[in-house]
N, C-alpha and C positions, 0 to 999 in steps of 0.2 A: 442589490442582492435579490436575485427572485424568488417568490415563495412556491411551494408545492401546495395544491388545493386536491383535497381527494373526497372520495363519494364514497367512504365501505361502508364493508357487509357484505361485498360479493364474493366470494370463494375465488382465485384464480386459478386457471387453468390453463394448459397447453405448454407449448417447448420454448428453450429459448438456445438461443447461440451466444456464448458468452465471450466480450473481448479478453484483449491481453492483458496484462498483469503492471499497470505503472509505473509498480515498486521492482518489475526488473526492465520497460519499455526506458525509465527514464535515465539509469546508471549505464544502459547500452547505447543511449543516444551520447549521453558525456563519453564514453569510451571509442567512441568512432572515430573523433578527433586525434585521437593515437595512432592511424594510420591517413597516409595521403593515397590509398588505393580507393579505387570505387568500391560502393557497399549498397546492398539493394536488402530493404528490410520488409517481412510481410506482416500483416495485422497489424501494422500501427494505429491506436485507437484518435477515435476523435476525441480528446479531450486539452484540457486547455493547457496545463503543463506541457503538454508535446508541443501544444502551437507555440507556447514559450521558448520552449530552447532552438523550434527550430526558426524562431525570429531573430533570432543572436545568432545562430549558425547563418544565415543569410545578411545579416552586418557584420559578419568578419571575412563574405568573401565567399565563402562556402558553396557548391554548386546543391540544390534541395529543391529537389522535383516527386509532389507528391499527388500520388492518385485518389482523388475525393471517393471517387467510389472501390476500388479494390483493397484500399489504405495499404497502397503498396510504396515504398520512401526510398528514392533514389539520393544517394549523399556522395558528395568528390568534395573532398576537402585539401583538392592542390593547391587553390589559391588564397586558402585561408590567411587572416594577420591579425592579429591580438596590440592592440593600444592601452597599457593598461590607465593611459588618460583618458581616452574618452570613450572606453569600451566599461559596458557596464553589465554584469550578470545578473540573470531575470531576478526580479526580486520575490518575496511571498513563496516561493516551492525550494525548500527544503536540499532538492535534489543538485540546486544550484553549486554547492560543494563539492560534488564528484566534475565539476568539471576544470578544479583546478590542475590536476596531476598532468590532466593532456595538454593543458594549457602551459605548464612548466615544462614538459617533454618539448612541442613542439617550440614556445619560444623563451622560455626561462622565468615566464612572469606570469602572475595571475593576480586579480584584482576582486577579492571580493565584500559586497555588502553588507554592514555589519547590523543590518534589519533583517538576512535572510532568513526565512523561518519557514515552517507547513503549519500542518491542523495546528487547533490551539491545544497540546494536551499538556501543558505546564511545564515545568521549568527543560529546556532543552541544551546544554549547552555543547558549544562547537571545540573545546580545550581538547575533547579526545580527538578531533581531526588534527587540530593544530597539531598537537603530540606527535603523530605519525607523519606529518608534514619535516617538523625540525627532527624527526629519527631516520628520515631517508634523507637528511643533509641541509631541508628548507630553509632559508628564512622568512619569520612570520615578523611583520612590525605593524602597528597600527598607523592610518592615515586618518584624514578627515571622513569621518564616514563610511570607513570600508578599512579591510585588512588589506595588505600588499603582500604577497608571497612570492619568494623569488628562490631557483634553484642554484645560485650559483655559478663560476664559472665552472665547477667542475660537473656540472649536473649530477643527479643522486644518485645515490651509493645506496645498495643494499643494506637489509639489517635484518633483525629478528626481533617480535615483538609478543606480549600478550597481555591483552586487553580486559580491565577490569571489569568489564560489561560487553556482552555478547552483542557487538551495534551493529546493525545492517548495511549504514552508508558509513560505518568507518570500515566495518573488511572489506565493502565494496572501494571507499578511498585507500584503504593497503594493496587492496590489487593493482588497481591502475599504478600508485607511484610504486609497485615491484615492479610492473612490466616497463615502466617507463625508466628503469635505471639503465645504467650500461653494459651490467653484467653481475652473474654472479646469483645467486639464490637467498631470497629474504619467506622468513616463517611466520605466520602467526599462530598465534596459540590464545582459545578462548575465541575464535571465530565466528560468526552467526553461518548460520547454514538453512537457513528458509528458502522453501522452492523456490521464490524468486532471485534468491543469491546464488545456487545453485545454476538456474537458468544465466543470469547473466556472466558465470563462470567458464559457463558453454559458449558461449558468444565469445567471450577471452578467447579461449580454447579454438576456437574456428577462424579467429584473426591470426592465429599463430604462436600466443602465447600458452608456454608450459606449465602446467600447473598441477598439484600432487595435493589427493585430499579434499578434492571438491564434495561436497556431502557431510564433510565432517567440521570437529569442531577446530582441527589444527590442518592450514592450508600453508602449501609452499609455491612459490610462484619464481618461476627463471626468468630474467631478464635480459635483453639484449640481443634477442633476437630480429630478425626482419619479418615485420607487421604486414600482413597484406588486407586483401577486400574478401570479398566475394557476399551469400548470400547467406537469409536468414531468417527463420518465421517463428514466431512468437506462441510462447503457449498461450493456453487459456487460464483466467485470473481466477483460483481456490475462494478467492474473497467474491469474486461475484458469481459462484458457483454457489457457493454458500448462503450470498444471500436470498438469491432465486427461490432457492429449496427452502430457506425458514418463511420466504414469502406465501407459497404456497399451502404452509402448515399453518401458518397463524392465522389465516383467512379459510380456511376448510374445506382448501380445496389437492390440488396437487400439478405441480410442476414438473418436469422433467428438463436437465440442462445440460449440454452437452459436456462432457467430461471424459478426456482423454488419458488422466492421470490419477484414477481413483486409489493408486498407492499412496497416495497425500492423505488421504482420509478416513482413515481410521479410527484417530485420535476423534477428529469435527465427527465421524458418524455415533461414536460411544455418545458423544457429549447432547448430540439431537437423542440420544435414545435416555435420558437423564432427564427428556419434556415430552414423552411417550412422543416420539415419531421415527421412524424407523426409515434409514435410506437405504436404497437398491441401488449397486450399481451393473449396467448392463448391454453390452453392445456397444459402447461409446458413450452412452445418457445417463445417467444418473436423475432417481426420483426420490422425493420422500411420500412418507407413506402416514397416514395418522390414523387410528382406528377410533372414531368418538371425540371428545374433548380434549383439548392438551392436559396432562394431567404431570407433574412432578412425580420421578420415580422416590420411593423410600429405601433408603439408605436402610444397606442387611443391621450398619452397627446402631443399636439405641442411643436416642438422643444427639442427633449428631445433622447439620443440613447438609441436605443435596448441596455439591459443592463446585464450582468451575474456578477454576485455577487456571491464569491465562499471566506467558511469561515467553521470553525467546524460545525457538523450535526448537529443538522439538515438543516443546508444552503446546496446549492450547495456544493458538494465535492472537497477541492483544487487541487485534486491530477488528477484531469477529466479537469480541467482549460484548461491546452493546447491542448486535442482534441478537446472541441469546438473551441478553438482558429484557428485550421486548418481547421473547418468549416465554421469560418466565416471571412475566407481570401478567400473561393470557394463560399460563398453565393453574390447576389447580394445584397447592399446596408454596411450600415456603424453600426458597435457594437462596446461596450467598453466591457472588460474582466478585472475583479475588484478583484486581490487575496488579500486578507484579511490578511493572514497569513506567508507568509514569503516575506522577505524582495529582494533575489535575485533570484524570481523564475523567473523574463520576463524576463533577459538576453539575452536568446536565441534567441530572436524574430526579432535580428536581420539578422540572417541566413535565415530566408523567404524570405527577398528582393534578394537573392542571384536567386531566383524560380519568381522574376518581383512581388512578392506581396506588395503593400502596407501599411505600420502598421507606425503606431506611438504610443513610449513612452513615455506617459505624465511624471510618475514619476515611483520610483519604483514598484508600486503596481497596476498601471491602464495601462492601451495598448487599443488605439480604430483599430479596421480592417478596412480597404476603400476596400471591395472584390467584385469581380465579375471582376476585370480586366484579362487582357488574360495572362497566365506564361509560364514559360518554364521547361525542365528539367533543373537540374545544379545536380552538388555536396556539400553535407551544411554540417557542423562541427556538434553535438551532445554535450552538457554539459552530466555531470554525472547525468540524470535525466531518471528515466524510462520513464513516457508519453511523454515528449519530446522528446526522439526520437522517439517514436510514431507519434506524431504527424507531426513532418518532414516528415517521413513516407509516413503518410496520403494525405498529398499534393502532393509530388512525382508518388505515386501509382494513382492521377488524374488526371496527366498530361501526356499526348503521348509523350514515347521518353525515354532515358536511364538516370535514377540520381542515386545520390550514395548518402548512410547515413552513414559520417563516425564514428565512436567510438560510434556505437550500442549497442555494449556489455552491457548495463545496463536494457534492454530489457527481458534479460535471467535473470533478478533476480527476476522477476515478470510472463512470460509470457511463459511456457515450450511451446515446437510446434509452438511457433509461426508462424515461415516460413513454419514447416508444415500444419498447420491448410489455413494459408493464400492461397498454393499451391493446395488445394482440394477447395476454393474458386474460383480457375482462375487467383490466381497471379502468374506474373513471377516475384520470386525474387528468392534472395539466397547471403547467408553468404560467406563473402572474409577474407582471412587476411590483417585486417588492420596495422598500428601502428606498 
């Protein structure tokens, strides 16, 4: 695993151009396998999830012609064939479960890993996939190692469902096995609706399938229509939009990133303006702006912390939790950061006080910052969490002086260029081997 080595204290500065979105790059590459037409995808980022799935699309057959430099992704999936003996689905990314529904559409069978997991943020379980699995007809059994999924001879049958937690890749897995039945209209109710679900809603929608309610929280999807190809370009990712612009503010300088969708941001610009930084958006760019030190705003009610609440969209976004969090270990005054959603995602926050910062955790899900005190560099451990090691990151890259981010490496599954992009910014950093 390699580690990140950075030099702050410098302010950054300049533009950046931010890739596509993972969290809908990788639920559209499992859904591609739903159609045997040709599909030409644009902004596919470099990161290593993608080279994953599209190494298993090329062991089952698959035609996958990708251009290094324009990351433009040619895919034919006519001669696709699924074994589920000796075919094995990537392991380590999470995303690996949306590709059972195509795999049941086209051959009835799907086989997957019962290690599949992403970041480490604590207990994750796969019961609410299975659920909608055996509700559109599945059978689930376990084998040596892995789950067997198999559709039947009559392949799946529509339903209606609603879901006791708003999941991202289970209404992304409701979709695929709606479009993949034979007919008929199945609903969810309790849906996620994050721009990246949304986005890869669109992608549904441009293969041909019908779909009512995209945006919201109750989505109906028609089944049974004829899937075709064609073409398809990728937004740009809210989460590395985001962390550009904190990047920029917590080193004192200013960034500007390209931003095509600044009605996403409303919510993320209140919440930077909550650590006195103010973003502009403008012509396509988007800046943030700091006037002085970062300082914590004071809440109008007495006695009460500045407060981030981070839960499915439309709340605050969880997955953005720990770069405000390194924001308000650099601000003056005292926050509480409130994840909603997973049970072991502030672990890490003990690795701050290793950099003299301050934090306390209340319980699993709450962490108040005491920030504005003076840090140093150090060296800090990284959980398997992409922002988080961002965010270590963040704090390091604001302090004068040499630290080290060890077991970085989950950075690259989200974040291509990173150190290149950061480097045309004014950062000194650079990739070591670590581990």
């Amino acid at each position: 695993m390699p580690n990140l080595i950075v030099h702050g204290g410098t302010p950054l500065r300049g533009r950046v151009v931010p890739s596509a979105n993972k969290n809908a790059v990788l639920p559209i590459l499992c859904a591609t396998l739903l159609t045997s037409a040709p599909l030409r995808l644009h902004g596919v980022p470099d990161i290593t999830d993608v080279a994953k799935i599209l190494a298993i699309f090329r062991t089952l057959g698959s035609e996958v012609q990708l251009d290094a430099d324009t990351r433009t992704l040619d895919l034919h999936h006519r001669a696709t064939a699924f074994d589920p003996g000796a075919h094995r689905l990537p392991e380590e990314m999470r995303s690996s479960i949306m590709l059972v529904p195509p795999l049941l559409a086209r051959f009835g069978v799907a086989r997957l890993e019962d290690n599949v997991k992403g970041c480490t943020l604590g207990v994750r379980e796969i019961d609410p996939h299975v659920e909608v699995f055996r509700r559109f007809g599945a059978q689930v059994e376990r084998a040596e190692g892995s789950l067997i999924v198999r559709s039947g001879d009559g392949g799946l049958a529509p339903n209606d469902h609603w879901l006791d937690y708003a999941s991202v890749t289970t209404t992304e897995n409701f979709v695929l096995c709606a479009a993949a039945t034979t007919g008929g209209s199945s609903t969810l109710t309790n849906a996620a609706s994050e721009p990246h679900v949304q986005e890869f809603c669109r992608f549904m929608q441009m293969i041909g399938v019908r779909m009512e309610g995209v945006g919201t929280s109750r989505l109906t999807v028609y089944g049974g229509a004829a899937l075709h190809g064609g073409e398809f370009r990728f937004d740009e990712d809210f989460h590395e939009i985001t962390t550009f612009l904190a990047l920029g503010a917590i080193t004192g300088g200013e960034v500007e990133v390209q931003n095509h969708a600044p009605e996403q941001f409303p919510l993320i610009d209140r919440t930077f303006e909550k650590f006195g930084v103010r973003v502009e958006h403008r012509d396509g760019w988007s800046r943030a702006v700091t006037d002085g030190p970062l300082r914590v705003q004071t809440p109008f009610t007495a006695n009460v912390l500045t407060k981030v609440e981070a839960a499915p969209w439309p709340y605050f976004p969880v997955d953005l939790l720990p770069i405000f969090i390194a924001l308000g270990v650099r601000a003056q005054g005292n926050a509480m950061f409130w994840n909603k959603v997973y049970d072991g995602a502030m672990g890490w926050t003990g690795e701050l006080s290793k950099f003299g910062a301050h934090v306390f955790q209340s319980d699993p899900h709450r962490l108040v910052t005491f920030g504005g005190g003076p840090l140093t560099p150090a060296v800090v451990d990284s959980p398997y969490i992409i922002r988080v090691a961002i965010a270590l990151f963040m704090v390091a890259a604001s302090i004068e002086g040499r630290s080290e981010i060890c077991h970085a490496g989950p950075i690259r599954r989200a974040h291509p260029k990173f150190v290149e992009n950061l480097r045309s910014l004014g950062a000194q950093v650079e990739w070591t081997a670590g581990d």
